[in-house]
C-alpha positions as CSV (number, residue, x, y, z in Angstrom):
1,X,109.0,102.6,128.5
2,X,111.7,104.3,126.2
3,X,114.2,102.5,125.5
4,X,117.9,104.4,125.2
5,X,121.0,103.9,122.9
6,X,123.3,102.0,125.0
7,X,125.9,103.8,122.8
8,X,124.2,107.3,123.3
9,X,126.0,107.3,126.7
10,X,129.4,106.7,125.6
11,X,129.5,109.4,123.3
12,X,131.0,112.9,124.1
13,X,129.7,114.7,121.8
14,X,128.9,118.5,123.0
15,X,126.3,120.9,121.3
16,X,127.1,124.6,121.4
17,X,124.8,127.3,119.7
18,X,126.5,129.9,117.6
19,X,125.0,133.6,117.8
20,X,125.7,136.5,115.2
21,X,124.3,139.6,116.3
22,X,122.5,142.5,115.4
23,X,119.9,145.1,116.4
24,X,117.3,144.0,113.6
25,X,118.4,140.1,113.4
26,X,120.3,137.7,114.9
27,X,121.1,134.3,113.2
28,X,121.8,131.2,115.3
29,X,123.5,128.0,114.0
30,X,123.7,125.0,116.0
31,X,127.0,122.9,116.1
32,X,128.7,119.4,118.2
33,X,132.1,118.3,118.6
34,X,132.4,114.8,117.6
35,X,132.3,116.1,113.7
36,X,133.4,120.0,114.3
37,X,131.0,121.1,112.5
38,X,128.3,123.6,112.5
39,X,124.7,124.3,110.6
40,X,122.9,127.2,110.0
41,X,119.3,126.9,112.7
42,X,116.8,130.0,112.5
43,X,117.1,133.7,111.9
44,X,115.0,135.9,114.7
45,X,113.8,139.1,114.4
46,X,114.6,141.7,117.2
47,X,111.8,143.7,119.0
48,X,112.4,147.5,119.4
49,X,116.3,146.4,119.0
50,X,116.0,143.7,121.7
51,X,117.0,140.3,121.4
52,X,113.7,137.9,121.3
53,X,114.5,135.9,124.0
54,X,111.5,133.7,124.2
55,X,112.5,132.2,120.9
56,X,116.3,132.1,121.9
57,X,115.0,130.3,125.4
58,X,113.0,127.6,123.0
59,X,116.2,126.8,121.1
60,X,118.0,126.6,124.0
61,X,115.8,124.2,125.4
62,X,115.5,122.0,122.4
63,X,118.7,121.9,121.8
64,X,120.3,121.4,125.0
65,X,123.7,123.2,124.4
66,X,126.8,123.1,127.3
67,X,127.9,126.6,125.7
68,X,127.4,129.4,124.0
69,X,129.2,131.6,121.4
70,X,128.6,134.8,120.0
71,X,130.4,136.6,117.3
72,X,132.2,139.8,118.5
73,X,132.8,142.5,115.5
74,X,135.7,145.0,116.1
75,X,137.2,148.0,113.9
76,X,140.5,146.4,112.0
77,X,142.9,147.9,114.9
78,X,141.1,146.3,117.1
79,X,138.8,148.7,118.8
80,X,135.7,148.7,119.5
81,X,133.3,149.5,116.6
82,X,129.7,150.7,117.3
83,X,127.7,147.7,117.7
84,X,130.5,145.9,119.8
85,X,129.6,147.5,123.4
86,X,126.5,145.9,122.2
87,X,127.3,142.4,121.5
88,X,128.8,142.4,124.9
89,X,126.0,143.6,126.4
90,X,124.2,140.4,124.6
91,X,127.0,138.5,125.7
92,X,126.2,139.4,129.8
93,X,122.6,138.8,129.0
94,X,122.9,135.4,127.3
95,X,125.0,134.0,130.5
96,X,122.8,135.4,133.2
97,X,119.9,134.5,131.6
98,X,120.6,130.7,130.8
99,X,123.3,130.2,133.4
100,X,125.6,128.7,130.1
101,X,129.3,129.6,129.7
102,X,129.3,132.3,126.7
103,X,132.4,132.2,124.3
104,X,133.4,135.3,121.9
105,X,134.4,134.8,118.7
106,X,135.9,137.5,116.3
107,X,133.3,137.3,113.6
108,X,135.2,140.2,111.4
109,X,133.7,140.1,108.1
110,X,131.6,137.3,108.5
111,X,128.6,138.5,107.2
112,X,130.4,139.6,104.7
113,X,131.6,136.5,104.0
114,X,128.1,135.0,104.1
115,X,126.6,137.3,101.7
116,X,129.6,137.2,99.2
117,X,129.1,133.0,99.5
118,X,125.2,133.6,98.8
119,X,125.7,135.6,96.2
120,X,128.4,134.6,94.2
121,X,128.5,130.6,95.0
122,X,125.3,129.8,95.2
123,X,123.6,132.6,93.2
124,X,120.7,133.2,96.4
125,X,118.7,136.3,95.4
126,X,118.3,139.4,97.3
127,X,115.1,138.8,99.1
128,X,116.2,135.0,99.9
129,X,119.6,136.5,101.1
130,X,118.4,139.1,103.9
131,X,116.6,136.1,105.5
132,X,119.6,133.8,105.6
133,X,122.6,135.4,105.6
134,X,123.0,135.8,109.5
135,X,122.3,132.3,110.5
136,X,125.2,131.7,107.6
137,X,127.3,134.2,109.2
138,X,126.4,132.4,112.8
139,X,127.3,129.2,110.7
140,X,130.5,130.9,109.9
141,X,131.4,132.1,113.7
142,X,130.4,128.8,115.4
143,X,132.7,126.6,112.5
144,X,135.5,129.1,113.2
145,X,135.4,128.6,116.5
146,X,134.7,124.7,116.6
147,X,137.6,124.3,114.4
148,X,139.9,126.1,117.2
149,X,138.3,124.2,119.9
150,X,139.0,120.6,118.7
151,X,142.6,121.4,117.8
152,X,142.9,122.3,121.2
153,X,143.1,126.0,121.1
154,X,142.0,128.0,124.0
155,X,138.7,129.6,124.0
156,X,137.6,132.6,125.8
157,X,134.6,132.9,127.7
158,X,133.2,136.0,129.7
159,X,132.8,134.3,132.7
């Protein structure tokens, strides 16, 4: 018989998954709330510009998470650019699928970000870059957001 952390049960620690979006990739970082902090997980390939939700189901399972939360890119006066209606769409999908309350984030520029801190911080090639740079950017969304949760800011979810 397995025996448990007596301490394991006191702690309140929450995991959420962090989602960046896009019709070719979509990175994923993984994040709790007794640090605030968040980690870069996996990047997925799309198929035919679907989300690959048998892999997103096994993270979801192995990880456990009470919540969701998905970057949402909009034009600088806040409209809707082109991929947004899409994101949303993903957004509707990820919380009727997994029954998990889904939380958008504006993720303006953080790809950008990601790339620039790839690039220019850590010196990350081209090649290495394209296959890291959206679980970073998911990194960047699901810190962003963690960092407003704990200093009790209000979230918004879809549901």
């Amino acid at each position: 018989m397995r025996k448990l952390d007596p301490l394991l049960s006191k702690t309140t620690s929450t995991t959420y998954l962090g989602f960046d979006f896009g019709t070719k990739k979509i990175g994923i970082a993984v994040g709790q709330t007794t640090t605030a902090t968040a980690s870069p997980l996996q990047t997925i390939r799309s198929i035919q510009q679907n989300p690959n939700w048998e892999i997103i189901g096994q993270l979801i399972r192995e990880w456990q998470p009470v919540g969701l939360v998905v970057g949402i890119s909009r034009q600088q006066d806040g409209s809707d650019n082109p991929v947004t209606p899409r994101m949303l769409k993903f957004c509707r999908q990820l919380e009727g699928r997994f029954q998990l309350p889904v939380f958008q984030q504006d993720e303006t520029l953080s790809t950008f970000e990601a790339k620039q801190l790839l690039f220019d911080e850590v010196h990350v090639g081209a090649t290495k870059l394209w296959a890291v740079q959206d679980q970073l950017a998911a990194q960047l969304i699901l810190q962003t957001w963690l960092n407003h949760h704990s200093n009790g800011g209000a979230s918004v979810s879809i549901s």
